[in-house]
ChimeraX commands (.cxc) that place a marker at each C-alpha (Angstrom):
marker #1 position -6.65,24.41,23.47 radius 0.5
marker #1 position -5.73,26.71,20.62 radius 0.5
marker #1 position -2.86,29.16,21.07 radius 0.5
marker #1 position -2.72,32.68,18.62 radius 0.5
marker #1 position 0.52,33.36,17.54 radius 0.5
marker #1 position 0.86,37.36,18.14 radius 0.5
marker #1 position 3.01,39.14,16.25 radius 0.5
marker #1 position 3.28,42.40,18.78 radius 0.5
marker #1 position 6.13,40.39,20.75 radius 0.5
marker #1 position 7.86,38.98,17.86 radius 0.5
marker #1 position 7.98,42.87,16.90 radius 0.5
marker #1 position 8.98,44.29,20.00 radius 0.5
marker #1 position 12.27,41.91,20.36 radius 0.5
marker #1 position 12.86,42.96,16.47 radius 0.5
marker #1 position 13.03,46.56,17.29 radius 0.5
marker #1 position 14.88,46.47,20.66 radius 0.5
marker #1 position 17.62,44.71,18.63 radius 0.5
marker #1 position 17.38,46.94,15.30 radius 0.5
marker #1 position 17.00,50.40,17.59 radius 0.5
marker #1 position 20.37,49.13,19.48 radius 0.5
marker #1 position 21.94,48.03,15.65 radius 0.5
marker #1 position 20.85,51.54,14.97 radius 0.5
marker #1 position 22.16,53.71,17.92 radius 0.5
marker #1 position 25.66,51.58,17.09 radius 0.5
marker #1 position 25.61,53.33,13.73 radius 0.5
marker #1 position 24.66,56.59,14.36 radius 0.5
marker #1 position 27.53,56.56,17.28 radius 0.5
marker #1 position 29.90,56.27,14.15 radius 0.5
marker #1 position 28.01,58.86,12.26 radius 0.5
marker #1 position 26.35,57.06,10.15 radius 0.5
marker #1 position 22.09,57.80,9.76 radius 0.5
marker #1 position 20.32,54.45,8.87 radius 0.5
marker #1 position 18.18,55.38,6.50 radius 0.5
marker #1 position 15.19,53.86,4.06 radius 0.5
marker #1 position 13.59,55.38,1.43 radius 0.5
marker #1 position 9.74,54.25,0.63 radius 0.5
marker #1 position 8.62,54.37,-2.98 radius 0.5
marker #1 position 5.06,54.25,-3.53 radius 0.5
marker #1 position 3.02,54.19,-6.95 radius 0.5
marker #1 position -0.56,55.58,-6.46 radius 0.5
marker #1 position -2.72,55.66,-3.35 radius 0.5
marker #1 position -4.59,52.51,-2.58 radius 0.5
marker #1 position -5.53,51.92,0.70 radius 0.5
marker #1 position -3.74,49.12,1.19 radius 0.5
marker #1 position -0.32,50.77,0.16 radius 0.5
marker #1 position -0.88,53.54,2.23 radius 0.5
marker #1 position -1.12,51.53,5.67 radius 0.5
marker #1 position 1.65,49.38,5.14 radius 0.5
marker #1 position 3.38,52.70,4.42 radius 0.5
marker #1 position 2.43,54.56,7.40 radius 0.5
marker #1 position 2.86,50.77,9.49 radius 0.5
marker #1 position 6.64,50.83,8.11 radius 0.5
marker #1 position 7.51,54.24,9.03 radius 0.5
marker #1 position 6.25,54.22,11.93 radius 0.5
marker #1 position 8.45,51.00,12.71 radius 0.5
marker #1 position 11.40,52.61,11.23 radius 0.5
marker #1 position 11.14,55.44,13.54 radius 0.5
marker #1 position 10.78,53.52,16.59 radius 0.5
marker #1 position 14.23,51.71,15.62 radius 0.5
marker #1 position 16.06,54.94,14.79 radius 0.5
marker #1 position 15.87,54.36,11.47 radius 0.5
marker #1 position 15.41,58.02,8.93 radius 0.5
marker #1 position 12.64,57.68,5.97 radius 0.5
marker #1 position 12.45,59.18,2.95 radius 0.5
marker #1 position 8.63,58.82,1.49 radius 0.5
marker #1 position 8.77,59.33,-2.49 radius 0.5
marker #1 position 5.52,58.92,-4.37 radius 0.5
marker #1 position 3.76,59.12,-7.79 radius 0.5
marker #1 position 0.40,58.93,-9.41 radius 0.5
marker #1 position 1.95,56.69,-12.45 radius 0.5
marker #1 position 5.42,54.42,-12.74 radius 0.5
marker #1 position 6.72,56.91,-14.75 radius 0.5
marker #1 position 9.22,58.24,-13.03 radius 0.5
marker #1 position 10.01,55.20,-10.81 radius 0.5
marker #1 position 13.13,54.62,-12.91 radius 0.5
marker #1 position 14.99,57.45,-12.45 radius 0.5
marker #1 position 14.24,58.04,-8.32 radius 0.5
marker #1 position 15.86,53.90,-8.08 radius 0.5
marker #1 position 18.70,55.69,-9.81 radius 0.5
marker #1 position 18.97,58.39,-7.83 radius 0.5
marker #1 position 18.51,56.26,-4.84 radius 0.5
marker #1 position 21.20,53.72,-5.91 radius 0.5
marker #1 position 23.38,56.77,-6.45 radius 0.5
marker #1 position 22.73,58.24,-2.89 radius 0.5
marker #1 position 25.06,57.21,-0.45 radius 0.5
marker #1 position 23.03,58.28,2.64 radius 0.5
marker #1 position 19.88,56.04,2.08 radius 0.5
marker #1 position 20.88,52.45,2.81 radius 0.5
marker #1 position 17.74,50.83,2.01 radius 0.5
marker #1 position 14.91,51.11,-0.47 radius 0.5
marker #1 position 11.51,49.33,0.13 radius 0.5
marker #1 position 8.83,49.67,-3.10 radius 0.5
marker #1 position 5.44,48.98,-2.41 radius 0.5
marker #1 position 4.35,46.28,-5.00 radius 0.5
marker #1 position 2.58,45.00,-6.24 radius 0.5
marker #1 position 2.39,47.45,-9.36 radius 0.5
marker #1 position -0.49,47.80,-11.48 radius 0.5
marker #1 position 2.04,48.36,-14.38 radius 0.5
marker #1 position 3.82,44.90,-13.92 radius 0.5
marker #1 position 6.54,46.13,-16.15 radius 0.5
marker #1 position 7.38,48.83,-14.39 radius 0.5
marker #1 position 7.84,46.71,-11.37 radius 0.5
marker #1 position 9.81,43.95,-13.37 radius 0.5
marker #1 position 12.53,46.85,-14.12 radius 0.5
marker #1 position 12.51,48.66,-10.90 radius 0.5
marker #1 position 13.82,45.08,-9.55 radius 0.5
marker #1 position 16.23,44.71,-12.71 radius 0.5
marker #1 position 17.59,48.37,-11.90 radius 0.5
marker #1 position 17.80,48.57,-7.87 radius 0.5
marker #1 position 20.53,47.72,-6.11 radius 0.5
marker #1 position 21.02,44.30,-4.28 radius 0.5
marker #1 position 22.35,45.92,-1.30 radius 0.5
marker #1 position 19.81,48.49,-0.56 radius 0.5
marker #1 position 17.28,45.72,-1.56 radius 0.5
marker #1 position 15.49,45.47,1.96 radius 0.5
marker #1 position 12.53,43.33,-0.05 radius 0.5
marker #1 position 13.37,41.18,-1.58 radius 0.5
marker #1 position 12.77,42.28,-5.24 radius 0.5
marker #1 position 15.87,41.90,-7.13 radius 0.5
marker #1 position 16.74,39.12,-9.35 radius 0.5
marker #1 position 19.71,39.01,-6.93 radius 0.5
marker #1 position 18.18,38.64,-3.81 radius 0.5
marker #1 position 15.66,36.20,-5.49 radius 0.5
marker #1 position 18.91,34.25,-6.44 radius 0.5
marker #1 position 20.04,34.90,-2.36 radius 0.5
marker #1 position 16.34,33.35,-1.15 radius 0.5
marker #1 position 16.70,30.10,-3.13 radius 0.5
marker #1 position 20.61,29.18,-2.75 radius 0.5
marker #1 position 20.88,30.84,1.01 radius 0.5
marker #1 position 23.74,33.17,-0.31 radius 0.5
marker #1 position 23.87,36.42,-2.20 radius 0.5
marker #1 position 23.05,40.07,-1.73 radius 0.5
marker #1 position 19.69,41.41,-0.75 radius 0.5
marker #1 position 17.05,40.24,1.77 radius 0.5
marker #1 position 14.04,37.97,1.84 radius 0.5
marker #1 position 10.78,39.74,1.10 radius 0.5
marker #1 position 9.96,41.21,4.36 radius 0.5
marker #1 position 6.26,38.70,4.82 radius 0.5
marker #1 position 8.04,35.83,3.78 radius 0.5
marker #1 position 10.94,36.64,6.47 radius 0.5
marker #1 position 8.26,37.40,8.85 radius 0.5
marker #1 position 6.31,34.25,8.55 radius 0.5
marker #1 position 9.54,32.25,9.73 radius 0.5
marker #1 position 10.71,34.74,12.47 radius 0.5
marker #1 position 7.08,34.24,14.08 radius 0.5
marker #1 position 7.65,30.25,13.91 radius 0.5
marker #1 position 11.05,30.91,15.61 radius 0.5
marker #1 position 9.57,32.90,17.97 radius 0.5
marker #1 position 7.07,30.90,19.29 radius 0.5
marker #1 position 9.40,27.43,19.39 radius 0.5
marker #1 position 7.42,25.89,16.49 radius 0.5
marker #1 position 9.66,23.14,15.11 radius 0.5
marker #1 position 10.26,23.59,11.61 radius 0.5
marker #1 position 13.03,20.49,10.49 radius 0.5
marker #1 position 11.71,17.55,9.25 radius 0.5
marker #1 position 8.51,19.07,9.55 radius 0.5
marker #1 position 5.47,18.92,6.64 radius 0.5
marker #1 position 5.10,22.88,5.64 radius 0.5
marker #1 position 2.17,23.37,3.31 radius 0.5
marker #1 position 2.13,26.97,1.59 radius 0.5
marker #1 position -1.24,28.13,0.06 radius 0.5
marker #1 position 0.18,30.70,-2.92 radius 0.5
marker #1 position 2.89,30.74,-5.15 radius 0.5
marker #1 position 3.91,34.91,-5.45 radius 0.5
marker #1 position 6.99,35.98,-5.97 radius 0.5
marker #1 position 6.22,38.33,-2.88 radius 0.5
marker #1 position 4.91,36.03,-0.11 radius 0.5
marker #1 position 4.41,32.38,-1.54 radius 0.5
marker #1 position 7.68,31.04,-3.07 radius 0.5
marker #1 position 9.99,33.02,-0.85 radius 0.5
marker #1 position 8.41,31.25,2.25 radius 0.5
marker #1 position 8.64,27.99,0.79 radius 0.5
marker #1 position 12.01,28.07,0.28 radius 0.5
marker #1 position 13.20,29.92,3.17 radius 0.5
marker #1 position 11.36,26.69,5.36 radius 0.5
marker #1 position 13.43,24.41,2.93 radius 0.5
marker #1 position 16.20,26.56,4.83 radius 0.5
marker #1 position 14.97,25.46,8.00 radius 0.5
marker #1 position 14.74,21.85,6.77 radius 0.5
marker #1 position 10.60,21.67,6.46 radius 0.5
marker #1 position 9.47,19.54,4.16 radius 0.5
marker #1 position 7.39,21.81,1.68 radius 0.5
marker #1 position 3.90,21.32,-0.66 radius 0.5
marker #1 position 3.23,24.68,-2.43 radius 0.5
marker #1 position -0.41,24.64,-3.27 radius 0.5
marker #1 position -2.17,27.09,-5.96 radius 0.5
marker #1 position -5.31,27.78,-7.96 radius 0.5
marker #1 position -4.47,24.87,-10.06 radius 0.5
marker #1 position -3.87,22.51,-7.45 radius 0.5
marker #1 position -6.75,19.81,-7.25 radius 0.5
marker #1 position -7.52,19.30,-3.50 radius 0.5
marker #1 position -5.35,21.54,-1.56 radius 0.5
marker #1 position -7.68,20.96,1.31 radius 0.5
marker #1 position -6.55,17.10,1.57 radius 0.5
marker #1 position -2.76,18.06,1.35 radius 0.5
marker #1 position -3.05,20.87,4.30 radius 0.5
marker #1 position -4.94,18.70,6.51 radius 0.5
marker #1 position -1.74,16.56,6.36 radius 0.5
marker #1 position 0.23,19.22,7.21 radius 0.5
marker #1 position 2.30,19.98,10.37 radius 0.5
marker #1 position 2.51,24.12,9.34 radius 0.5
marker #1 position 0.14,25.67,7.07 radius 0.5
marker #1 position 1.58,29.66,5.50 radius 0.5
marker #1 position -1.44,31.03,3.69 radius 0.5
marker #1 position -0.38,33.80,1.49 radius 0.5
marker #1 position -3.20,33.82,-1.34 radius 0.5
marker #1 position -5.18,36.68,-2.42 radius 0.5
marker #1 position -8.52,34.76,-2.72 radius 0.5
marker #1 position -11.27,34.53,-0.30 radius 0.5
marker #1 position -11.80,30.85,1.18 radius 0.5
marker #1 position -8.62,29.86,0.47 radius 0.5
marker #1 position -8.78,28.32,4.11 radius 0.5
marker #1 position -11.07,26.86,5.70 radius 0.5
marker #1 position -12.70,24.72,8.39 radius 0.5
marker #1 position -12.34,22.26,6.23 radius 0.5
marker #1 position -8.95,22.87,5.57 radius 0.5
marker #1 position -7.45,22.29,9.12 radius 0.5
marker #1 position -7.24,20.07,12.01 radius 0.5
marker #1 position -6.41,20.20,15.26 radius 0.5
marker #1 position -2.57,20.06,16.53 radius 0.5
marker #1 position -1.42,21.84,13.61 radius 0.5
marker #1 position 0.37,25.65,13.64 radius 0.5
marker #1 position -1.47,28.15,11.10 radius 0.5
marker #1 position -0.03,31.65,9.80 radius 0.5
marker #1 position -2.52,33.69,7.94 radius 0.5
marker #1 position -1.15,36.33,5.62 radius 0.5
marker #1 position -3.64,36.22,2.88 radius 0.5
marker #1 position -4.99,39.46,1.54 radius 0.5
marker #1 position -8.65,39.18,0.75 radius 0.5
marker #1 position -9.50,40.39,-3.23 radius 0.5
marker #1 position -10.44,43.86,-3.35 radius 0.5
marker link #1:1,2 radius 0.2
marker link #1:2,3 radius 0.2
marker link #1:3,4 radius 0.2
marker link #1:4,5 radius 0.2
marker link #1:5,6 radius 0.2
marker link #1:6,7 radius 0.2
marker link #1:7,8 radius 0.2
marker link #1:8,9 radius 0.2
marker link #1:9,10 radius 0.2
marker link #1:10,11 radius 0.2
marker link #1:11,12 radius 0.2
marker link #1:12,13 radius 0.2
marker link #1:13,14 radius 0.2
marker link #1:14,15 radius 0.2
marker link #1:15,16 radius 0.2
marker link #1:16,17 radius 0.2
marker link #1:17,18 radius 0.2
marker link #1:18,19 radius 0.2
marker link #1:19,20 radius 0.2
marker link #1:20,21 radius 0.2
marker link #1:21,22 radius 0.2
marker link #1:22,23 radius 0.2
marker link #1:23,24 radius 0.2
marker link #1:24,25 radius 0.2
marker link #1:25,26 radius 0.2
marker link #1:26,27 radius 0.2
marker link #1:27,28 radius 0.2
marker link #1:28,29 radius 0.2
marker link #1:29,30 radius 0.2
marker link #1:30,31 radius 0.2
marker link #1:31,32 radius 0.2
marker link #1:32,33 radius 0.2
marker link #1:33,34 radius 0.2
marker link #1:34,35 radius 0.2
marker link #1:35,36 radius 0.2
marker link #1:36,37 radius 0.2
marker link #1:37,38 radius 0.2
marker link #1:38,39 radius 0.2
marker link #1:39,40 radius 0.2
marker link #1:40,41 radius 0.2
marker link #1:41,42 radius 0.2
marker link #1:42,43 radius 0.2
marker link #1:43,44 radius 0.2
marker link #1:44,45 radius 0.2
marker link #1:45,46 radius 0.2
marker link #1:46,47 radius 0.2
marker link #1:47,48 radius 0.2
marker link #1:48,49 radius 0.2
marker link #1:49,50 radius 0.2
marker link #1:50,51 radius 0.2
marker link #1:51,52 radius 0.2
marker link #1:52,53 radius 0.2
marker link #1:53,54 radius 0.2
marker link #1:54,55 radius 0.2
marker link #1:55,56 radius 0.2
marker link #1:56,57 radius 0.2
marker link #1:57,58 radius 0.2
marker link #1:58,59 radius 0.2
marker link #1:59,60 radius 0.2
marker link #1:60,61 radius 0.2
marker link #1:61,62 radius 0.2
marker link #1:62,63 radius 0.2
marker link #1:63,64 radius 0.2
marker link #1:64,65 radius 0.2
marker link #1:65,66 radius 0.2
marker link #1:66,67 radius 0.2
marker link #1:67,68 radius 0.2
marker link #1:68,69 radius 0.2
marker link #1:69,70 radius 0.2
marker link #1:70,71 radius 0.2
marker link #1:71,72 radius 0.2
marker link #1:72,73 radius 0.2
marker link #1:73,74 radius 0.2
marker link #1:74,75 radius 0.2
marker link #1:75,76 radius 0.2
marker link #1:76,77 radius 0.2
marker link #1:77,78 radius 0.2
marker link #1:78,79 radius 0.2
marker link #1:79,80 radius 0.2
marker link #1:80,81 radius 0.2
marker link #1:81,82 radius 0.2
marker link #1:82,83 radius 0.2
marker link #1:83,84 radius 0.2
marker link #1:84,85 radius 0.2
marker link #1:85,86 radius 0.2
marker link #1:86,87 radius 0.2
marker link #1:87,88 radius 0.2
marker link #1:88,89 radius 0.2
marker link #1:89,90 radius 0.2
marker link #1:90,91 radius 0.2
marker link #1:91,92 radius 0.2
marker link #1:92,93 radius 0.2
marker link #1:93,94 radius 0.2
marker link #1:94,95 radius 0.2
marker link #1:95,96 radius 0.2
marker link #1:96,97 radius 0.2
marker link #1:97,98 radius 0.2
marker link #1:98,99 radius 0.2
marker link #1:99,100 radius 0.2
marker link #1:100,101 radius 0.2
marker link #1:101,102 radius 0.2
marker link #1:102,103 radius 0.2
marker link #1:103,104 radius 0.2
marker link #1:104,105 radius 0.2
marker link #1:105,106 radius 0.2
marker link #1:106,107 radius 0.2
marker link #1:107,108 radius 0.2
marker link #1:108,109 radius 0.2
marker link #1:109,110 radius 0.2
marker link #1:110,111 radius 0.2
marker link #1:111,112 radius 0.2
marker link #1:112,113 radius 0.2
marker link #1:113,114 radius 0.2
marker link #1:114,115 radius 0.2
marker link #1:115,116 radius 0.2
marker link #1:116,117 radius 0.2
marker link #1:117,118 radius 0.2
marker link #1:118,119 radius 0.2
marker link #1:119,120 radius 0.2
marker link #1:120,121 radius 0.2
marker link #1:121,122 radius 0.2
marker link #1:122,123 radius 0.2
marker link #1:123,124 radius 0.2
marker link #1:124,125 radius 0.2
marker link #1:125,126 radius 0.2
marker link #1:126,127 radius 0.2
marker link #1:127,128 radius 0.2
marker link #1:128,129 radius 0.2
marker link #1:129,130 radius 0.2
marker link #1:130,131 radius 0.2
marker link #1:131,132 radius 0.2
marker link #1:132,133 radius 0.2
marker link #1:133,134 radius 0.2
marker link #1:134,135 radius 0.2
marker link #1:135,136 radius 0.2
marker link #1:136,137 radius 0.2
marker link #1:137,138 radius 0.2
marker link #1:138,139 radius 0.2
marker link #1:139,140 radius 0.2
marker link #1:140,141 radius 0.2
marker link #1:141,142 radius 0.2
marker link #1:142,143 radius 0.2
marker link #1:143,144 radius 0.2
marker link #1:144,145 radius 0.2
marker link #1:145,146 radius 0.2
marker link #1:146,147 radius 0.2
marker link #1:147,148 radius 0.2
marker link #1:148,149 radius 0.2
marker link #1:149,150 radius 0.2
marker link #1:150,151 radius 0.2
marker link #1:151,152 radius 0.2
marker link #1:152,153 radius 0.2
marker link #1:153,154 radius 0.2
marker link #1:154,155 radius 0.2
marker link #1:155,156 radius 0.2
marker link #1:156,157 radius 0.2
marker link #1:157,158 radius 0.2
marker link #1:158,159 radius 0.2
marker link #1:159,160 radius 0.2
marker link #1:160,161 radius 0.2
marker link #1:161,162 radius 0.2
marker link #1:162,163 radius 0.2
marker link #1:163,164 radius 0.2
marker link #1:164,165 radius 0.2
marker link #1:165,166 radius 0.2
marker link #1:166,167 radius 0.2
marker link #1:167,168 radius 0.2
marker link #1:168,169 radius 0.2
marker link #1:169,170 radius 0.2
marker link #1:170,171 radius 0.2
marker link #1:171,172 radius 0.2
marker link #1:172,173 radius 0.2
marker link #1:173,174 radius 0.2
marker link #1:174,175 radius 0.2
marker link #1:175,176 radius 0.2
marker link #1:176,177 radius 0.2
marker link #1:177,178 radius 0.2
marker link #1:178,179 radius 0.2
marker link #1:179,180 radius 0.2
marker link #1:180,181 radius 0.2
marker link #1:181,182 radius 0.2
marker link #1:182,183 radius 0.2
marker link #1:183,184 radius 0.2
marker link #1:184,185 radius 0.2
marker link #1:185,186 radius 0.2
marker link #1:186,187 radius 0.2
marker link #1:187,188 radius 0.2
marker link #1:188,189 radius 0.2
marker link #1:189,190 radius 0.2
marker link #1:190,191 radius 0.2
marker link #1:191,192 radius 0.2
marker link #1:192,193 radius 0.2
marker link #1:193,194 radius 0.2
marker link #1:194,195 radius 0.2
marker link #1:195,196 radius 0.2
marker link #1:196,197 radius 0.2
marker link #1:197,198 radius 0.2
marker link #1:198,199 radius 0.2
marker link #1:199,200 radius 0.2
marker link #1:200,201 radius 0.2
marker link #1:201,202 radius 0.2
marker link #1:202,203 radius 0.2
marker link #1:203,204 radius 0.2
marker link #1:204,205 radius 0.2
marker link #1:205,206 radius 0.2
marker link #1:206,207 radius 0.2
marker link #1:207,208 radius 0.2
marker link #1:208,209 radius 0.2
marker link #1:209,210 radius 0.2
marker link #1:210,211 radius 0.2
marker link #1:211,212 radius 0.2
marker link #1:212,213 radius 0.2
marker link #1:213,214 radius 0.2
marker link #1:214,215 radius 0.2
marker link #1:215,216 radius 0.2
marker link #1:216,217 radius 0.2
marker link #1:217,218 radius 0.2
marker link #1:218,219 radius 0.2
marker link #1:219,220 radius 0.2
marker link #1:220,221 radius 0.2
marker link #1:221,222 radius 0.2
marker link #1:222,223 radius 0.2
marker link #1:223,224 radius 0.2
marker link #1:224,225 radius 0.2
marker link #1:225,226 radius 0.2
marker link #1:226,227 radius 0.2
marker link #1:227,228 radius 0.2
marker link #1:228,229 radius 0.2
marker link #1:229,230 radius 0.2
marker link #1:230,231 radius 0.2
view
């Protein structure tokens, strides 16, 4: 008998700690805050958006939405954010169409208020388990689910299907972390299929339709499905 892994409760525990965290701060006069940086208005964007504030405010957490039709002036609001003492966080919705623009908003953003993992600092953080920063939020939230739910990670065989910087390498190293033994599969590898039937955990974070399958799986094995299906 199959079992789905629901995120609502894995949520729920997250905020009653963070709104607690939070009411701990603002009894010392201090505001958590996060400010939300969007570029354009896909749909996509826009829900995680509204998804994230809407968290934030349930934990007591202040946001601060910023938003642009181009990158352009991306640059100078991580500036002005890494200058403003009252926001604490900064989350950027990415990926960018302008990769470049992306690749310097991580260069330029502070490791500290880093809350996703973009900086080449918390990227350093993710793969040695120290630093500054955070892991990118899906790749944390892949392994708080396992936790959650008692799924045995060491000495495990993890198989994650996508290799972004975002979703796919993060969450293959944080299980390394948790002493998983770990196959990243891609578009260039030959017969993922036969390597995540062997599998104990399967993390599918590709943006590619059919990139599991029936034929993928087998019973007695624990599946999380982040993919986001081409547009």
């Amino acid at each position: 008998m199959s079992t789905l892994l629901r995120g609502a409760p894995v949520a729920e525990r997250l905020t009653l700690d963070l709104s607690r965290r939070s009411a701990a701060l603002r009894h010392r006069g201090v505001i958590p805050t996060l400010a939300i940086l969007r570029v354009g208005s896909s749909p996509g964007d826009l829900a995680y958006e509204k998804s994230a504030a809407a968290r934030c405010a349930r934990c007591g957490v202040e946001v601060r939405r910023l938003f642009w039709d181009s990158a352009a002036p991306l640059a100078d609001a991580i500036r002005a954010v890494n200058a403003d003492p009252s926001i604490h966080g900064c989350l950027l919705l990415r990926p960018l169409a302008d990769r470049a623009a992306e690749a310097a908003a991580g260069q330029l953003l502070l490791p500290g208020k880093d809350v996703d993992g973009m900086t080449p600092a918390s990227a350093a953080g993710v793969y040695t388990g120290h630093g500054q920063g955070f892991a990118p939020c899906t790749a944390q939230a892949c392994v708080e689910l396992l936790r959650y739910y008692g799924v045995e990670m060491a000495g495990k065989h993890a198989v994650v299907i996508g290799r972004s910087a975002v979703v796919g390498r993060p969450a293959a190293m944080l299980l390394l972390r948790e002493d998983a033994a770990v196959t990243v599969c891609h578009s260039r590898t030959p017969d993922t299929a036969a390597l995540t039937r062997q599998a104990d955990i399967i993390i599918t974070a590709a943006g590619a339709r059919n990139s599991l399958t029936a034929a993928h799986v087998r019973p007695g094995q624990t599946v999380v499905d982040v993919s986001v299906k081409d547009r």
